[in-house]
Backbone bond lengths (Angstrom), bond angles and torsions (degrees), N, CA, C in turn:
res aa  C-N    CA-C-N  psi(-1)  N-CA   C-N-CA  omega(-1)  CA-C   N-CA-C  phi
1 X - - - 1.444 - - 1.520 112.16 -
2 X 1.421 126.13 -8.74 1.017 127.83 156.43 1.609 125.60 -19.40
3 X 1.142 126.09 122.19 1.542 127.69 -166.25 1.391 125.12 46.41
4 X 1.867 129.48 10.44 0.907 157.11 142.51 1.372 138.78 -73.43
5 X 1.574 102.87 124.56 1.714 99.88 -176.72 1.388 101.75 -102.82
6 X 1.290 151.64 155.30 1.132 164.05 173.79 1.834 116.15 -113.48
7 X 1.184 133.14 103.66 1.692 95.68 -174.26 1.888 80.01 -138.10
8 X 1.137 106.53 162.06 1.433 135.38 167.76 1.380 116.22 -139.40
9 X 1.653 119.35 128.02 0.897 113.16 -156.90 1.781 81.46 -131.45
10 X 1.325 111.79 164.51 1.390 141.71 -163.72 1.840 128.36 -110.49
11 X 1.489 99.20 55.60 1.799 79.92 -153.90 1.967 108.14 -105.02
12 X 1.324 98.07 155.12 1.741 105.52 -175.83 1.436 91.70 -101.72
13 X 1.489 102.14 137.70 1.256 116.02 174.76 1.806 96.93 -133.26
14 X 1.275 78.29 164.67 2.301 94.67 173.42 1.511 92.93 -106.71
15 X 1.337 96.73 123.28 1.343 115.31 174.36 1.441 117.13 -45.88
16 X 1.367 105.14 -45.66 1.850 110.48 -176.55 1.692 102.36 -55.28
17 X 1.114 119.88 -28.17 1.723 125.66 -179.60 1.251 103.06 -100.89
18 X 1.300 127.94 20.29 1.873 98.48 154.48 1.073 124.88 -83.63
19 X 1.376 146.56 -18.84 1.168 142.90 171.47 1.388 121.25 -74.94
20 X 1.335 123.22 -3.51 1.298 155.82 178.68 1.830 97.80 -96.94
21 X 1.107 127.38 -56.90 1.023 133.41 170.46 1.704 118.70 -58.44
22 X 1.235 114.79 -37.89 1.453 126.57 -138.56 1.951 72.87 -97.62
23 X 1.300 120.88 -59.57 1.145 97.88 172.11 1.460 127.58 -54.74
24 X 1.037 121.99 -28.16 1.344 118.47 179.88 1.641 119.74 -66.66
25 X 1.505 104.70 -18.64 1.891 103.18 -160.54 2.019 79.45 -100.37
26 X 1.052 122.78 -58.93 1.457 112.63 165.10 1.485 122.34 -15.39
27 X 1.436 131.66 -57.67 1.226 133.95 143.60 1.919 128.14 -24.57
28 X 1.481 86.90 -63.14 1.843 109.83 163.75 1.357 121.14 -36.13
29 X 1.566 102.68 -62.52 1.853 129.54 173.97 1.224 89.70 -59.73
30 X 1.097 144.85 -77.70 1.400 139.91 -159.54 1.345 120.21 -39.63
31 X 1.412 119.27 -50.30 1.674 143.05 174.59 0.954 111.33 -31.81
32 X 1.894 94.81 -66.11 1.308 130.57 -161.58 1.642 121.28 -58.28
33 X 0.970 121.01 -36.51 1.640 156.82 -115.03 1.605 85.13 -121.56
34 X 1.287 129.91 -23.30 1.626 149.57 -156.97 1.606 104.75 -113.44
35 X 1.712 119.60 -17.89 1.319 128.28 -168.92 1.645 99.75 -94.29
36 X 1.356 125.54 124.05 1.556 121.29 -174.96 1.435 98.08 -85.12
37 X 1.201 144.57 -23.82 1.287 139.43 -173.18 1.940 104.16 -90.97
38 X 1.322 124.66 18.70 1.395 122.73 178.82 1.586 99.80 -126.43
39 X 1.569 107.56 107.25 1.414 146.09 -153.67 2.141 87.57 -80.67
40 X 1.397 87.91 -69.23 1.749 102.94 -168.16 1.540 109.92 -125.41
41 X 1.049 101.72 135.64 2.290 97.66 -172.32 2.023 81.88 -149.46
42 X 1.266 116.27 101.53 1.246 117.83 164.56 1.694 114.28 -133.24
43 X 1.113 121.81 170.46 1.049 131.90 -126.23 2.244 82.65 -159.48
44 X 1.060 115.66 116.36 1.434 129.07 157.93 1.568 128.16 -136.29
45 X 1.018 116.00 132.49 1.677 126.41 176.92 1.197 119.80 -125.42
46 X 2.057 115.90 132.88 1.504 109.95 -157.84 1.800 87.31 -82.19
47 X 1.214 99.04 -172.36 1.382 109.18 178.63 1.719 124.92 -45.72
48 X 1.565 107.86 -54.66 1.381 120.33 178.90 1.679 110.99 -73.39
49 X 1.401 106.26 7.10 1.724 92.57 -177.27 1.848 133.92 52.55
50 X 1.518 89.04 23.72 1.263 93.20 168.86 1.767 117.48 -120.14
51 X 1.471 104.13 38.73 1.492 94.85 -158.91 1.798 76.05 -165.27
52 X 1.266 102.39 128.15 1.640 108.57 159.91 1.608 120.30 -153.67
53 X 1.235 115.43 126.94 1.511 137.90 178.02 1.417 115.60 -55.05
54 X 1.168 142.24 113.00 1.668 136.94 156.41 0.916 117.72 -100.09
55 X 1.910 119.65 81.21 1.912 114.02 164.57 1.166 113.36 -98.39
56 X 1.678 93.86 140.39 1.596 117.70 -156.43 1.483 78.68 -144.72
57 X 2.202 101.64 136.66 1.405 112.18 165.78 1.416 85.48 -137.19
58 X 0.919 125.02 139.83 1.760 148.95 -172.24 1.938 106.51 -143.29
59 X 1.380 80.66 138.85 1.828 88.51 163.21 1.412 119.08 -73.61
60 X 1.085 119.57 98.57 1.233 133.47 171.54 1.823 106.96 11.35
61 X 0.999 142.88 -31.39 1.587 150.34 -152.15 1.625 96.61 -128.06
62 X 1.512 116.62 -20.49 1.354 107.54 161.90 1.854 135.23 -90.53
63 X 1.364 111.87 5.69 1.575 135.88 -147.56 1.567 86.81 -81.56
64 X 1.670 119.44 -60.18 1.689 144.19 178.83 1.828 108.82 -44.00
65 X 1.367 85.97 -63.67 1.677 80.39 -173.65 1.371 104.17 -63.90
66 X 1.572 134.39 -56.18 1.488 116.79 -165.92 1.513 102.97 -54.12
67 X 1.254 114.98 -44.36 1.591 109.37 -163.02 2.068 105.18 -60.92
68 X 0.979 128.52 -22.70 1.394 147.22 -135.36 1.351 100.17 -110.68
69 X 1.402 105.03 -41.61 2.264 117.14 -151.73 1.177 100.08 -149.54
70 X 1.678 124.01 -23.60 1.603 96.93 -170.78 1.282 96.57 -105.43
71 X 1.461 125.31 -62.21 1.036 127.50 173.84 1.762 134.91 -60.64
72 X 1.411 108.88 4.27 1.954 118.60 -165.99 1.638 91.92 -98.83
73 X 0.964 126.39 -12.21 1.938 108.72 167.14 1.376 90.93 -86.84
74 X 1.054 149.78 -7.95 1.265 128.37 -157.07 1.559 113.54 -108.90
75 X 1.388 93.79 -20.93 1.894 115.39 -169.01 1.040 117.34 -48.87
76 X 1.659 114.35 -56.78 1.309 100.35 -174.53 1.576 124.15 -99.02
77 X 1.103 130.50 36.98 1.500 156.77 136.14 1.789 108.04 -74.80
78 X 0.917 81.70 -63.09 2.012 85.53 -176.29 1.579 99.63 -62.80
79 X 1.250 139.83 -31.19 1.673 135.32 -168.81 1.997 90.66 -90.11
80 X 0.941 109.44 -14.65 1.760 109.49 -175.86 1.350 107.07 -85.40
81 X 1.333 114.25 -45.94 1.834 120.48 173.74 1.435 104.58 -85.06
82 X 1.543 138.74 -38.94 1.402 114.13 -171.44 1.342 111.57 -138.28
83 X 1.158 119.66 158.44 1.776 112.69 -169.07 2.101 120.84 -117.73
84 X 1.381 100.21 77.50 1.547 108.45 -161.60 1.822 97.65 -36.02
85 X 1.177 103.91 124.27 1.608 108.97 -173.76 2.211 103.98 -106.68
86 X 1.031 95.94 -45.39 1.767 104.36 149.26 1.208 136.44 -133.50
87 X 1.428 126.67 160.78 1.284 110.09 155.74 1.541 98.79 -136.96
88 X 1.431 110.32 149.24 1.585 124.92 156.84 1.175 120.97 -84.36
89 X 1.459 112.41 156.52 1.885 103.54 -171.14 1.796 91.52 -141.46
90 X 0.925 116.34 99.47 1.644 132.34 167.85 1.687 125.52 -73.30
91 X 0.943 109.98 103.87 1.817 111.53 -172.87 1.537 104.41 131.35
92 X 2.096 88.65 -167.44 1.581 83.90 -171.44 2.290 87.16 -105.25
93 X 1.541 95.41 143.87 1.637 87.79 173.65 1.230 106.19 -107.31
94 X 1.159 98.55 173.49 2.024 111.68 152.81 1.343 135.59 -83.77
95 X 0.951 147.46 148.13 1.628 130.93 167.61 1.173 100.87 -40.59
96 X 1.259 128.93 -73.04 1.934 124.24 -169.63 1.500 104.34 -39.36
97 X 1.243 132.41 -34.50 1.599 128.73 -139.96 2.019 81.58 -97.52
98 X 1.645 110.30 -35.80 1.899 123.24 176.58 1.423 91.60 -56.13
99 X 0.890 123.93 -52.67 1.502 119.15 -127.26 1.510 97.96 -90.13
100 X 1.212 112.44 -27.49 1.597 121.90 168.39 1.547 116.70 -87.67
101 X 1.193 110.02 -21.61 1.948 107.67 -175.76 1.713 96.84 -95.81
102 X 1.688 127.35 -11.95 0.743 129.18 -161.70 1.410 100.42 -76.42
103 X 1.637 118.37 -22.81 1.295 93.63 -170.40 1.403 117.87 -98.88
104 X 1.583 116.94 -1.62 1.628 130.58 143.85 1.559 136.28 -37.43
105 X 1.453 98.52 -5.91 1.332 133.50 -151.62 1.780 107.33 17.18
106 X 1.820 80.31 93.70 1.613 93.41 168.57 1.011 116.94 -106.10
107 X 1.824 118.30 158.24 1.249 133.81 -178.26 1.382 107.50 -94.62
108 X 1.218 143.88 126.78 1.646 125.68 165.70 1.260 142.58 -96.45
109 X 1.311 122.22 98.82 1.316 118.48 -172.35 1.593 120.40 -95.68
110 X 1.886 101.40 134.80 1.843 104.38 178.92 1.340 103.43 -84.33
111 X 1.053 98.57 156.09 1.347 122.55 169.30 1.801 104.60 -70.20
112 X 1.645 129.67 153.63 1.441 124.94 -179.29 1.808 88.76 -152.89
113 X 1.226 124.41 -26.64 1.488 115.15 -175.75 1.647 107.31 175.01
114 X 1.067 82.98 168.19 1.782 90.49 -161.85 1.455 112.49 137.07
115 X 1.452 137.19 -170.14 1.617 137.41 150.75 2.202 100.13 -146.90
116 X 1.142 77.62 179.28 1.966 85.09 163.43 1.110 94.93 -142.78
117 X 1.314 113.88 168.80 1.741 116.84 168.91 1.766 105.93 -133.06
């Protein structure tokens, strides 16, 4: 996780608006997909469509700009259809990288052992 951010985020959606949504994060992926410092940008939904996953691994120096430029036209459409209830934050951060996930209300977890390949 070295120079890597990891985050998963937690969001409730109303089922009658996912397809309303689902177009909207398609747009998101698209943006996103254009950022060289965004490693992983996925998108999961449990069965009933009231529950969807955001894992995102970024180079540490890419976490600011998506949150800032790629993802800030999109925010307040995406906070109208779904309501981020947590997020996890995996790696080592910065204050700037806190101070912005902080208001997602993230938890932060270090890394102590493990590898990726």
């Amino acid at each position: 996780m070295q120079d890597q951010v990891y985050t998963l985020y937690h969001v409730a959606i109303d089922p009658a608006k996912f397809d309303t949504f689902k177009t909207l994060i398609e747009q998101i992926v698209e943006a996103t997909s254009k950022e060289p410092d965004a490693l992983t940008y996925e998108y999961v939904v449990n069965a009933d469509r009231t529950a969807v996953h955001i894992i995102e691994r970024y180079h540490s120096r890419g976490l600011l700009p998506h949150v800032e430029k790629t993802f800030a036209p999109f925010a307040e459409r995406f906070l109208e259809l779904g309501t981020i209830q947590k997020t996890y934050v995996y790696g080592e951060t910065t204050p700037e990288i806190r101070a912005k996930l902080d208001t997602f209300g993230a938890e932060y977890l270090t890394p102590f052992a493990g590898f990726s390949r």
